[in-house]
N, CA, C and O of each residue as an XYZ file, in Angstrom:
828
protein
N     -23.079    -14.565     20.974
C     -23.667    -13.446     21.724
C     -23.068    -12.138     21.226
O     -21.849    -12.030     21.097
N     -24.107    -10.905     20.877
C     -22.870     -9.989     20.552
C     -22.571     -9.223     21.314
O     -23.270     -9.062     22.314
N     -21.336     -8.426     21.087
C     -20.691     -7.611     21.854
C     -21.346     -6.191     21.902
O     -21.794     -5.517     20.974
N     -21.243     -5.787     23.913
C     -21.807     -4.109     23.714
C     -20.973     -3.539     22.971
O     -19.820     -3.913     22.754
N     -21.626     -2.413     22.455
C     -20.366     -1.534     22.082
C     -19.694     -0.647     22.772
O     -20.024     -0.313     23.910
N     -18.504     -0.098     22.038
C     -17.811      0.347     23.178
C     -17.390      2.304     22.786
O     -17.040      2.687     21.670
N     -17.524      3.056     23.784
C     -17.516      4.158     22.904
C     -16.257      4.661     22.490
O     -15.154      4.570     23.027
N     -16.664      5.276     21.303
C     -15.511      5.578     20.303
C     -13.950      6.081     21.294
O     -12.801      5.640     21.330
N     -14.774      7.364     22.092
C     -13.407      7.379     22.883
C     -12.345      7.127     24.014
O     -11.521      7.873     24.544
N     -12.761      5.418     24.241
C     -11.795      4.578     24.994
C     -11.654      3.015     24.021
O     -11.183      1.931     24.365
N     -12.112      3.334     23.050
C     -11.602      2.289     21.810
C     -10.701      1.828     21.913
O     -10.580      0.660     22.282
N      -9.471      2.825     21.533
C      -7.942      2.840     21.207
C      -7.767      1.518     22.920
O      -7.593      0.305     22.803
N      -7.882      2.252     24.250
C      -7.059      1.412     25.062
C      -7.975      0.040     25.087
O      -7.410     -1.027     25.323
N      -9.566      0.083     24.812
C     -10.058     -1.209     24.767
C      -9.511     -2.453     23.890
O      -9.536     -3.644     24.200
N      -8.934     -1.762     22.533
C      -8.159     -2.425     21.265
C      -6.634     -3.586     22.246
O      -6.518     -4.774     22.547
N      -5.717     -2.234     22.414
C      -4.936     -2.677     22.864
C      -5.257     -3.302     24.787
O      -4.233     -3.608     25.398
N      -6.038     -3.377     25.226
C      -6.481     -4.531     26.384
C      -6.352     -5.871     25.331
O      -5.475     -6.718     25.502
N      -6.922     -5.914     24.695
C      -7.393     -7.419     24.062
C      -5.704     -7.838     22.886
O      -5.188     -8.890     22.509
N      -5.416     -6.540     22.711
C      -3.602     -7.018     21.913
C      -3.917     -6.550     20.535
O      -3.042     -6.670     19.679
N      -5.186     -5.977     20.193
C      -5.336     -5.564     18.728
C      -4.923     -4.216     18.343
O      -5.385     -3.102     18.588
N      -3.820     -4.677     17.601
C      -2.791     -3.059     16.960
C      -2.788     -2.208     15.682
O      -2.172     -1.249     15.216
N      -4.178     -3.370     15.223
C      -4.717     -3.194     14.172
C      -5.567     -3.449     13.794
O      -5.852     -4.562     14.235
N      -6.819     -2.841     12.695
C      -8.007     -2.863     13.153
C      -8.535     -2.343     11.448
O      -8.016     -1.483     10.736
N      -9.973     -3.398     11.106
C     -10.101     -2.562     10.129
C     -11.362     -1.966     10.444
O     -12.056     -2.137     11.446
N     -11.656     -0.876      8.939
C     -12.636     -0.058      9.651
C     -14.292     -0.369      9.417
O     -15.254      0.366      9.637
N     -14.248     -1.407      9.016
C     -15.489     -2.409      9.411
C     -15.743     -2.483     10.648
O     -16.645     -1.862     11.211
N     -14.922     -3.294     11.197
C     -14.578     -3.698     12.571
C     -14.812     -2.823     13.184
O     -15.874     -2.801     13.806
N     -14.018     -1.884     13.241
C     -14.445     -0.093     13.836
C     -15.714     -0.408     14.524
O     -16.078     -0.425     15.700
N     -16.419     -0.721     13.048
C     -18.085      0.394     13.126
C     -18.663     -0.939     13.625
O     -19.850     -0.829     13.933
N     -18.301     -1.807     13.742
C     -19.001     -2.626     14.903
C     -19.219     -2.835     16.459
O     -20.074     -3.031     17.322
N     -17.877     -2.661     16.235
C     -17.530     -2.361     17.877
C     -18.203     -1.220     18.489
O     -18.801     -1.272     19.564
N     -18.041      0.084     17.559
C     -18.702      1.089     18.267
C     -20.690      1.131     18.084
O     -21.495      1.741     18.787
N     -20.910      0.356     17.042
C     -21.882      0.241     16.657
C     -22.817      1.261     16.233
O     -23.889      1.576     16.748
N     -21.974      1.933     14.749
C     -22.203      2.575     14.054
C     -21.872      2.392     12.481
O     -21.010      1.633     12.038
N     -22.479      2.993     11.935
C     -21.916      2.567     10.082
C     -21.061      3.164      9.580
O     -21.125      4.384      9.735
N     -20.204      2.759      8.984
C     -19.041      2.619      8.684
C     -18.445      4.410      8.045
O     -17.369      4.953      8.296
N     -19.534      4.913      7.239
C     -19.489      6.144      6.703
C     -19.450      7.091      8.022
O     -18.893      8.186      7.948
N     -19.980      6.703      9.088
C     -20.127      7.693     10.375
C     -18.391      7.539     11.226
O     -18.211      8.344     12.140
N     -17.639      6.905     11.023
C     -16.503      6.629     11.732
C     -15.206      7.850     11.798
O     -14.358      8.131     12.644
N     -15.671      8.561      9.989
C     -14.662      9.589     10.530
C     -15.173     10.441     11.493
O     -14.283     10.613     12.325
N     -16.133     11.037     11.779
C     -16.775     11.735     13.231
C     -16.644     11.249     14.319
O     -16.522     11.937     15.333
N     -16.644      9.775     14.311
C     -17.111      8.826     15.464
C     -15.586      9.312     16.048
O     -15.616      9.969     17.089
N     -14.376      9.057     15.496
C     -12.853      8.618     15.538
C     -12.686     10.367     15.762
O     -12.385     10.434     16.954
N     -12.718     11.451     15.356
C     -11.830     11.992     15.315
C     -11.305     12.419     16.915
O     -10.082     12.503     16.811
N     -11.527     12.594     17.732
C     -11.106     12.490     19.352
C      -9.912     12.148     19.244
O      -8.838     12.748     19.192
N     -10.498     10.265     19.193
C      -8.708      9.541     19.060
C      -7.915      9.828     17.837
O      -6.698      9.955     17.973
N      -8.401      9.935     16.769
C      -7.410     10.816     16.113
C      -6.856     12.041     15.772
O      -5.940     12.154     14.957
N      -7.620     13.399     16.641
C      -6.838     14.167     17.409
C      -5.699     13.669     18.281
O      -4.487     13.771     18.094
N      -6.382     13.098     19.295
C      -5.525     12.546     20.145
C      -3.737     11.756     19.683
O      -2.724     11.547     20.351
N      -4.014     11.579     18.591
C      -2.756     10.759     18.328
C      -2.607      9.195     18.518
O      -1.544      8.574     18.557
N      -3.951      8.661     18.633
C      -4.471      7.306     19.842
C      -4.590      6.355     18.464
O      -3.903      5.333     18.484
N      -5.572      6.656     17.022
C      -5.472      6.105     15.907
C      -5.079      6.503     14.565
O      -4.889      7.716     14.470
N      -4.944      5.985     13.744
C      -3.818      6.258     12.494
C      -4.396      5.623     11.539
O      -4.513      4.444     11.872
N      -4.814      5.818     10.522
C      -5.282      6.036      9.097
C      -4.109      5.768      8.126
O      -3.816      6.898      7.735
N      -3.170      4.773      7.445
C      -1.581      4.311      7.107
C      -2.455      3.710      5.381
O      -1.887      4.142      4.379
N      -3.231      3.148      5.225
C      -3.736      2.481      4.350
C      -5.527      2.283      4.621
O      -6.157      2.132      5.668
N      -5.980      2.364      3.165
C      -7.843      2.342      2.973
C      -8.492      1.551      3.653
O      -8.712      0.457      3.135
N      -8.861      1.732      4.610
C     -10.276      0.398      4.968
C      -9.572      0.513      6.218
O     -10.372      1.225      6.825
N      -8.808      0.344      6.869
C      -7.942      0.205      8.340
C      -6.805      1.210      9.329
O      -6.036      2.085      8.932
N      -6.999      0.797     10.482
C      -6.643      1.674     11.520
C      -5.660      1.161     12.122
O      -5.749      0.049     12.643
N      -4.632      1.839     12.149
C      -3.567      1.418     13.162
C      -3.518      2.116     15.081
O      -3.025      3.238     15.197
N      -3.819      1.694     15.871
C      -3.836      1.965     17.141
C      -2.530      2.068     17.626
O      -1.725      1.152     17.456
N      -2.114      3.582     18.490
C      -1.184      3.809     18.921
C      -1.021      4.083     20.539
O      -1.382      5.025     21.244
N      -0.171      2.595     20.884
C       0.152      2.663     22.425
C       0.200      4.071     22.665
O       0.003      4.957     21.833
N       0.587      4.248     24.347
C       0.225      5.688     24.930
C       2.000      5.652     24.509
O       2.402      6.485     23.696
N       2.803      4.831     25.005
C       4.518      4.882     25.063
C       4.882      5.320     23.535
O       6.006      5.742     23.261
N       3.883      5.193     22.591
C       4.168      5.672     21.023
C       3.542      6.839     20.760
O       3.270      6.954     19.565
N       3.210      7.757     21.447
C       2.624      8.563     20.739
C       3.979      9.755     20.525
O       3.888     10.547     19.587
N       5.134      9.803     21.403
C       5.705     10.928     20.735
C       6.389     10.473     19.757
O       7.070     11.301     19.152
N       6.430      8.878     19.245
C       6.717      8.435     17.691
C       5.767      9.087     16.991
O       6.351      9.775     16.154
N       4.383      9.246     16.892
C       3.134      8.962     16.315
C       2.655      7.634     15.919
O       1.454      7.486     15.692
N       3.476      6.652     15.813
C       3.676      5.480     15.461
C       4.355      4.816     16.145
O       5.365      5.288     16.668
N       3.864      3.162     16.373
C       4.693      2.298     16.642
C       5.370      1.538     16.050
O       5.007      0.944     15.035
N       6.525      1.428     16.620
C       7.629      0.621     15.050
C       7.203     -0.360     14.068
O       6.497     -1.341     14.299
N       7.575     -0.093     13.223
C       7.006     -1.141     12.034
C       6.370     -2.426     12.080
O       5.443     -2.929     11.446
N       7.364     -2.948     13.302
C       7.553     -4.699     13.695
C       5.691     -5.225     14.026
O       4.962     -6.198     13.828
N       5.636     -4.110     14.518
C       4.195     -3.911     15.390
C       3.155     -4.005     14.519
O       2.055     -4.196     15.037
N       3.225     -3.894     12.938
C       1.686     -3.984     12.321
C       2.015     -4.209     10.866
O       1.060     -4.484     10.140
N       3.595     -4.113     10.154
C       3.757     -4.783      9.141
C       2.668     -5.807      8.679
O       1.769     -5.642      7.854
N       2.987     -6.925      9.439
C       2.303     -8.034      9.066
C       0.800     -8.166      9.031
O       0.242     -9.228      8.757
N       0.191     -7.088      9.308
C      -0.982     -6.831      9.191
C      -1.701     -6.131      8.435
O      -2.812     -6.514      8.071
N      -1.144     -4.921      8.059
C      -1.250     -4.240      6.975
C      -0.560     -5.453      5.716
O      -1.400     -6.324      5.942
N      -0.026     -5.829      5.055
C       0.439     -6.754      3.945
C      -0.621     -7.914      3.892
O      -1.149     -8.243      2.829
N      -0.944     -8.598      5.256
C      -2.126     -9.502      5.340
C      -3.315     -8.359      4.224
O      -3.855     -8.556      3.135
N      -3.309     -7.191      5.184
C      -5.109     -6.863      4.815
C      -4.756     -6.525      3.354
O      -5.654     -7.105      2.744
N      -3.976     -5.929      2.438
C      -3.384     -6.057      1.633
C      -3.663     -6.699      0.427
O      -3.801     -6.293     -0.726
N      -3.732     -8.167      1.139
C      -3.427     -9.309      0.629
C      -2.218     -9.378     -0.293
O      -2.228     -9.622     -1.500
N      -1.359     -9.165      0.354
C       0.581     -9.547     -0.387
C       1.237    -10.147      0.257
O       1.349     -9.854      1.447
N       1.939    -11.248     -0.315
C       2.984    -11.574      0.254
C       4.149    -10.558      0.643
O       4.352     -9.481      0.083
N       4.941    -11.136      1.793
C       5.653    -10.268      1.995
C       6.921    -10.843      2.749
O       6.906    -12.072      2.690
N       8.088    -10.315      3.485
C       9.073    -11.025      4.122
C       9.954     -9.246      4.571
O      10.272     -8.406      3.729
N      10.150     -9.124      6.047
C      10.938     -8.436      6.383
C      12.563     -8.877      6.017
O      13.121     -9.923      6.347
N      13.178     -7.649      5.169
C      14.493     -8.580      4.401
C      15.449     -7.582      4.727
O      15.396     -6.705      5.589
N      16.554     -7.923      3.689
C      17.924     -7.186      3.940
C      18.426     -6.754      5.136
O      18.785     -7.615      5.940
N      18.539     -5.439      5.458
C      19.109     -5.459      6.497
C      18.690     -4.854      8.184
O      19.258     -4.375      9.166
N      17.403     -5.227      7.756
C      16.348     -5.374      8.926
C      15.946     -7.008      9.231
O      15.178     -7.494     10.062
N      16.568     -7.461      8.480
C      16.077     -8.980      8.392
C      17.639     -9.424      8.584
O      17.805    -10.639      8.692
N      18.559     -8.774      8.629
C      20.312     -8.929      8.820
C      20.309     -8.619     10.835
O      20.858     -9.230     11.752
N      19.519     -7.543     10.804
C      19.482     -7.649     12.301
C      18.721     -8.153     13.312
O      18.760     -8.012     14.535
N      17.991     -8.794     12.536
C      16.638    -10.386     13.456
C      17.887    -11.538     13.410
O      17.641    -12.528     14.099
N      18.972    -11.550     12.818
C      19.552    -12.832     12.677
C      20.882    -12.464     13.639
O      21.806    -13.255     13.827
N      20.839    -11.728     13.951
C      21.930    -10.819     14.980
C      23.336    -10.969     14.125
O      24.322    -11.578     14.540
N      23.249    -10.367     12.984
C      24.194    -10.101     11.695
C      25.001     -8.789     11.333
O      25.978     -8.486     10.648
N      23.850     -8.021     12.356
C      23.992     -6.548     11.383
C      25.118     -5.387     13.145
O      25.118     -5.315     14.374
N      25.532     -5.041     12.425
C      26.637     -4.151     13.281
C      26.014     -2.583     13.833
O      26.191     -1.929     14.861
N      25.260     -2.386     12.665
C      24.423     -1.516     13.581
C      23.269     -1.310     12.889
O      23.046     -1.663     11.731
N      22.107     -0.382     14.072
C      20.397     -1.006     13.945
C      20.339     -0.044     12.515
O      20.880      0.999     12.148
N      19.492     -0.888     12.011
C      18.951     -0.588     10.523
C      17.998      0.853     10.493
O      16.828      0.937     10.867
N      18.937      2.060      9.883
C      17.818      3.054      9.956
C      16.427      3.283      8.582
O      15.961      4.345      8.169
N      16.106      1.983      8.201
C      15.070      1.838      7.553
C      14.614      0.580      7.216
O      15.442     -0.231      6.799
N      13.213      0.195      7.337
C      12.439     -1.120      7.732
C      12.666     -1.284      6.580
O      12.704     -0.267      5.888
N      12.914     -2.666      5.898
C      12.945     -3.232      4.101
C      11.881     -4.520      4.643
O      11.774     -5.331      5.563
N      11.178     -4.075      3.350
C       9.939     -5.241      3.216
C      10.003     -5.633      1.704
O       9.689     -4.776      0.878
N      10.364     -6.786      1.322
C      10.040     -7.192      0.382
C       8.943     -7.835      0.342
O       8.399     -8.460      1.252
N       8.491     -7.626     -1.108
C       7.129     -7.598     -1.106
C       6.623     -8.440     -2.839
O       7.226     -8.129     -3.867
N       5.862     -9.122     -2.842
C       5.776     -9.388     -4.448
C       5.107     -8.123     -4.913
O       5.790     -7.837     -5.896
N       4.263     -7.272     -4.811
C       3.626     -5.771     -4.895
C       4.853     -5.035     -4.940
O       5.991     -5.166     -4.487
N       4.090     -4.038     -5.796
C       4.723     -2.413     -6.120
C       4.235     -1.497     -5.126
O       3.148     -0.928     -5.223
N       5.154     -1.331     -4.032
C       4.628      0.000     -3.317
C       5.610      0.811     -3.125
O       6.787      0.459     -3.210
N       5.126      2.287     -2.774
C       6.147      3.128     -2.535
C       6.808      3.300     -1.281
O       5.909      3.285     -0.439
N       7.451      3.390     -0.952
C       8.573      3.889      0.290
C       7.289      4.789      1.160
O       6.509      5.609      0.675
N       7.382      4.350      2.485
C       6.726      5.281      3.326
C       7.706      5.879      4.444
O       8.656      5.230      4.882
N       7.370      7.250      4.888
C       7.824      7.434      6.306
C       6.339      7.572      7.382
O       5.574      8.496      7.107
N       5.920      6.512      8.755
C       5.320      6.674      9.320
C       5.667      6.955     10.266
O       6.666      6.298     10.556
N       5.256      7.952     11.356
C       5.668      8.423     12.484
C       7.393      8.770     12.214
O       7.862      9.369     11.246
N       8.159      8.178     13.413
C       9.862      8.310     13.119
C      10.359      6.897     12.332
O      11.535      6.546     12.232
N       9.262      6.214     11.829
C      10.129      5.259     11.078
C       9.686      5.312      9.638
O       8.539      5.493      9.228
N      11.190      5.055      8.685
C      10.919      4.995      7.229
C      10.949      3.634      6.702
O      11.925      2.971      7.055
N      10.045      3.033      5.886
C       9.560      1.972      5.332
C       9.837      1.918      3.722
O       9.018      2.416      2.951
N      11.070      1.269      3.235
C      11.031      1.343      2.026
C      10.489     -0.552      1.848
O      10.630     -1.480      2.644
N       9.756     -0.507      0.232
C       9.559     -1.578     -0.385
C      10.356     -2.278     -1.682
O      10.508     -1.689     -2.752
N      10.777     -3.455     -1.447
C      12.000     -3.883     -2.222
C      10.770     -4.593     -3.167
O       9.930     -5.085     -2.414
N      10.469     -4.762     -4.435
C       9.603     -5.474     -5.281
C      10.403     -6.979     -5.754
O      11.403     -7.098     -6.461
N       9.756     -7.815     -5.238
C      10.132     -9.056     -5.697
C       9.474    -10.372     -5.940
O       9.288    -11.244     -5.091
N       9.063    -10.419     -7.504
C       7.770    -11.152     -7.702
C       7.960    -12.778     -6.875
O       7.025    -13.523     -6.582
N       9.055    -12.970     -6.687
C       9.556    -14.561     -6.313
C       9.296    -14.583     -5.088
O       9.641    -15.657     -4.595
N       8.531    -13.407     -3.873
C       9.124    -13.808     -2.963
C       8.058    -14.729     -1.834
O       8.032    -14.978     -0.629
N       7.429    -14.964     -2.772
C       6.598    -16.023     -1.810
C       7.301    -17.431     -1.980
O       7.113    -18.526     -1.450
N       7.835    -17.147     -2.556
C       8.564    -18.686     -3.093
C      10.248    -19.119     -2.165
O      10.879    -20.175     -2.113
N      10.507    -17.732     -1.540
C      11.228    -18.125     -0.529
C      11.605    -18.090      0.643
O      11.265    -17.146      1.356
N      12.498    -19.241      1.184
C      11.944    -19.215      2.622
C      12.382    -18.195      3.156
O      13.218    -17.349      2.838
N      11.352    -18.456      4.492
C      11.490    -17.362      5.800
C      10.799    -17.992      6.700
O       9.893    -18.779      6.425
N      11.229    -17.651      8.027
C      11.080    -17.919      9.193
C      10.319    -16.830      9.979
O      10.516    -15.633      9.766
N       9.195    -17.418     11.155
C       8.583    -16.328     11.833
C       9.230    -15.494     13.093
O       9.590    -16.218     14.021
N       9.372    -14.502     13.215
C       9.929    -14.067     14.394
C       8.630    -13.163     15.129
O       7.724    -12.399     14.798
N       9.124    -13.718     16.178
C       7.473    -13.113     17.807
C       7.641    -11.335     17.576
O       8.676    -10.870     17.098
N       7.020    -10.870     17.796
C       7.129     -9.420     17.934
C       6.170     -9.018     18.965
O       5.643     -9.980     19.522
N       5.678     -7.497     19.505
C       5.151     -7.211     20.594
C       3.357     -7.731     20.484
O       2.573     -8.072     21.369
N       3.207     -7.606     19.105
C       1.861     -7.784     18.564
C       1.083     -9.286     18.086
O      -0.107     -9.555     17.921
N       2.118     -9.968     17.974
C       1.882    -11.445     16.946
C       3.109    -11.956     16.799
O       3.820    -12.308     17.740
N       3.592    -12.058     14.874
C       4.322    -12.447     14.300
C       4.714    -11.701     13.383
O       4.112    -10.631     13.285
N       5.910    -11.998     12.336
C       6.647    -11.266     11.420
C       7.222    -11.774     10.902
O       8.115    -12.401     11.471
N       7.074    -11.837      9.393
C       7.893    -12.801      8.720
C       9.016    -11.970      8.087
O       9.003    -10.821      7.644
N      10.287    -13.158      8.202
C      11.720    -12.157      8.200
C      11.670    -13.739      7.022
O      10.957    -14.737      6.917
N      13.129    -13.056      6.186
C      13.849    -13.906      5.533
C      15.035    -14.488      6.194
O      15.991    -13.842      6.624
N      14.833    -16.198      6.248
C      16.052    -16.814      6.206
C      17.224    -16.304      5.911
O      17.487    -15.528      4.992
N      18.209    -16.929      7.025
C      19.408    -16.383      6.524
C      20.028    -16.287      5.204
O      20.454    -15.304      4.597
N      19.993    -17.285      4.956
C      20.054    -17.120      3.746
C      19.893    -16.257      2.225
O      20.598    -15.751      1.352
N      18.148    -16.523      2.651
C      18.049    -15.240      1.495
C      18.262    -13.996      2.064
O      18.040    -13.155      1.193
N      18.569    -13.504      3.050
C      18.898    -12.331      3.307
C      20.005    -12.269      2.917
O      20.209    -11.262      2.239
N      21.328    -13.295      3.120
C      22.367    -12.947      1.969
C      22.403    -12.382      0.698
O      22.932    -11.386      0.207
N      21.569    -13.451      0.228
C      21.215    -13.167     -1.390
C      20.633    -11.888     -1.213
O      21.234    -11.051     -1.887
N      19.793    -11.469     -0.633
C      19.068    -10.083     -0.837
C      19.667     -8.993     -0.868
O      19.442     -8.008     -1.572
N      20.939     -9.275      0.398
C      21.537     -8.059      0.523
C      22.964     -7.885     -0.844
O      23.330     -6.765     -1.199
N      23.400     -8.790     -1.256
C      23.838     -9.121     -2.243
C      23.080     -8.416     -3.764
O      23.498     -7.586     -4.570
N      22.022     -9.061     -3.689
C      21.296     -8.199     -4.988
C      20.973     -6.969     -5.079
O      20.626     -6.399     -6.113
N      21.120     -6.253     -3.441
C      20.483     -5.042     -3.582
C      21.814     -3.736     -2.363
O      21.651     -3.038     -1.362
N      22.864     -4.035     -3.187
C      23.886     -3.868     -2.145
C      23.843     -1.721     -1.688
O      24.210     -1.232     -0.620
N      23.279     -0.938     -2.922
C      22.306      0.201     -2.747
C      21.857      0.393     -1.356
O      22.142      1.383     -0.681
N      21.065     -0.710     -0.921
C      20.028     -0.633     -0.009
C      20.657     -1.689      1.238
O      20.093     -2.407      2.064
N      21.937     -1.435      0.969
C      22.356     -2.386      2.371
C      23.785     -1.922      2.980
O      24.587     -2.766      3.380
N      23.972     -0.972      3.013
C      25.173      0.009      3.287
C      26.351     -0.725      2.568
O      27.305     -1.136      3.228
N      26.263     -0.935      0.835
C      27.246     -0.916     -0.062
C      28.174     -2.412      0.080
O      28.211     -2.933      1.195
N      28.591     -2.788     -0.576
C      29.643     -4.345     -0.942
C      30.180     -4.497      0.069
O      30.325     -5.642      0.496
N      30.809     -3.021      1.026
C      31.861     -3.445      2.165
C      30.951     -4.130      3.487
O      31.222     -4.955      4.361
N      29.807     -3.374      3.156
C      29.229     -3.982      4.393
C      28.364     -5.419      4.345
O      28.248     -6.152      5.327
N      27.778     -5.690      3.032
C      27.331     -7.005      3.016
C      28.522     -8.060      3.144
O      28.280     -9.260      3.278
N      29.366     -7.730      3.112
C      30.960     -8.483      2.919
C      30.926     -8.662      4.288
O      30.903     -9.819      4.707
N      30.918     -7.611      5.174
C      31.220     -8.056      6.717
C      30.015     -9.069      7.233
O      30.347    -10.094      7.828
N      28.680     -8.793      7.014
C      27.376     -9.640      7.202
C      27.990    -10.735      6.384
O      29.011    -11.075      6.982
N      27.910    -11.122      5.790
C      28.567    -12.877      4.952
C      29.484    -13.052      6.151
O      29.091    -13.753      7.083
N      30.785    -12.415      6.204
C      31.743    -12.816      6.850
C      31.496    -13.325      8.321
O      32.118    -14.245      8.852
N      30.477    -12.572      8.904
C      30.016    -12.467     10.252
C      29.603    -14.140     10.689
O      30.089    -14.959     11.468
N      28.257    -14.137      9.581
C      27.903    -15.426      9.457
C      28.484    -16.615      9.081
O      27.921    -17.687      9.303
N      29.884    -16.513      8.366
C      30.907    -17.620      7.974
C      31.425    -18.085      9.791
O      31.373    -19.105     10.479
N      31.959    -16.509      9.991
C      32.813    -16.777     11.418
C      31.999    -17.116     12.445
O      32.513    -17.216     13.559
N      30.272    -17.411     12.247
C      29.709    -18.249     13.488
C      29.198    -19.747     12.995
O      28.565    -20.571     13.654
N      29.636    -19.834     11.729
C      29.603    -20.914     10.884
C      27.697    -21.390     10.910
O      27.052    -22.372     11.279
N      27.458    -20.374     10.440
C      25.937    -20.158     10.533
C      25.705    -20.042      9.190
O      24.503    -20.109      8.935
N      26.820    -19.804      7.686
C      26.360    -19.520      6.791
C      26.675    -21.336      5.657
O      27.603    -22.142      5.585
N      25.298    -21.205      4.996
C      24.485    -22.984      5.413
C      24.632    -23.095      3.386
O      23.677    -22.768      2.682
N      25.540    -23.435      2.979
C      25.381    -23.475      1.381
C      24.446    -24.523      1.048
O      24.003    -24.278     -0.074
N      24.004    -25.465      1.469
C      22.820    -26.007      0.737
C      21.488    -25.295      1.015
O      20.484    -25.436      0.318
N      21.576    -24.540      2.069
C      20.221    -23.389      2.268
C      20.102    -22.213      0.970
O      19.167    -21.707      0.349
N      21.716    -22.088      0.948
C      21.601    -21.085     -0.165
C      21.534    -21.868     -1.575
O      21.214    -21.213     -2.567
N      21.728    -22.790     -1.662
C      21.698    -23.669     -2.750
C      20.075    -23.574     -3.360
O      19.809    -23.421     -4.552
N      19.010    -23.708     -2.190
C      17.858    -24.448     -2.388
C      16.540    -22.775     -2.346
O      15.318    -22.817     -2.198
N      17.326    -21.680     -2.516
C      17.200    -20.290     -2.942
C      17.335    -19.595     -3.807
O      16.706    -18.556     -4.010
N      18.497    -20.235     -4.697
C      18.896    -19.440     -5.949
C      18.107    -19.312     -7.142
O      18.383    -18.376     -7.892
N      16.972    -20.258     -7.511
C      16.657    -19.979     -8.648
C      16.051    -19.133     -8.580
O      15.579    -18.761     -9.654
N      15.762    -18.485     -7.588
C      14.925    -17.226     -7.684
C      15.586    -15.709     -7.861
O      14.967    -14.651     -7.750
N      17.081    -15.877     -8.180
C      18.110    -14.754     -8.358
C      18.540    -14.777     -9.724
O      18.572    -15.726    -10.507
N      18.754    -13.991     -9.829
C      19.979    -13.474    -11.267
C      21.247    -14.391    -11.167
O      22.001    -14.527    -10.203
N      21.279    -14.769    -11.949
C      22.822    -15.217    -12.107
C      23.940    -14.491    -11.565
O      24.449    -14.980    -10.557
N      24.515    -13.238    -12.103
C      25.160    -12.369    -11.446
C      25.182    -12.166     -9.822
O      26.141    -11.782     -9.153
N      23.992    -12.492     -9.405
C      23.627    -12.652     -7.773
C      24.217    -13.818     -7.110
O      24.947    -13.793     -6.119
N      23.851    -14.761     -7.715
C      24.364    -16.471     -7.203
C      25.900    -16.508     -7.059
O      26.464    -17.550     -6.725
């Protein structure tokens, strides 16, 4: 049966009624039931408003009312959706993926996504999004963690060792991946045949 449509400007809270935080702009022009070329007119209200967000081609990110003096809602919230539409693999890592494992000493002031893709570092709203390039990384594990929206794929403890290890730049320097290892030794959480069954995907120098 299809759906009425719904007008452009109570979209945004109709989206988030149903839990959708993301949206492409196909979809858009169905819902409102218009063609797709008509959407920047249709939208601009809510995007005056601050209500939708334009982050990447073809799709819309919807912004809770509690996010708008972010402009954005935290990363956790649509990562995995944007990389889906994408189509890239991907894994929330280092030391955003150090503090899903309750590792990290203090909160990570920038989202790390490794990614097999080349992308550039974003800042959206108050959060900055850098991309770590790593052709291997579909090849290792990670675990899903719940977020407000769905899911999110973080890296195993493990390779978040290794990650933060390979990329010690981007992980507040040797002293601090030293305390994250150590952290995880002293809850005896750090698993050497996990890291064993990870390495070929590192540098030698890394292992």
């Amino acid at each position: 049966m299809e759906q009425p449509s719904v007008p452009p400007r109570t979209l945004p809270d109709a989206l988030l009624a149903e839990g959708v935080a993301w949206i492409t702009t196909s979809a858009i022009a169905e819902r409102v039931g218009i063609r797709p070329d008509q959407l920047p007119d249709s939208l601009e209200r809510s995007r005056a408003a601050g209500r939708m967000r334009s982050i990447t081609k073809g799709a819309r990110l919807v912004v809770p009312p509690e996010y708008l003096g972010w402009v954005a809602p935290p990363p956790e919230h649509y990562v995995d959706a944007w990389m889906r539409h994408l189509g890239h693999a991907y894994y929330a890592g280092l030391l955003t993926a150090a503090a899903r494992h309750d590792l990290a000493h203090h909160a990570a002031q920038v989202f790390h996504v490794v990614t097999s893709a080349r992308l550039r570092d974003r800042t959206i709203g108050r959060s900055k999004i850098a991309f770590v390039d790593a052709k291997h990384c579909r090849d290792r594990q990670t675990v899903r963690a719940t977020v407000p929206t769905g899911q999110l794929v973080v890296s195993s403890l493990a390779v978040t060792l290794l990650d933060l290890v390979s990329h010690p730049d981007r992980s507040g320097r040797p002293s601090n991946v030293a305390s994250i290892a150590a952290l995880a030794l002293e809850d005896g959480r750090l698993d050497g045949d996990a890291l064993e069954a990870n390495v070929a995907t590192y540098r030698v120098p890394v292992v």
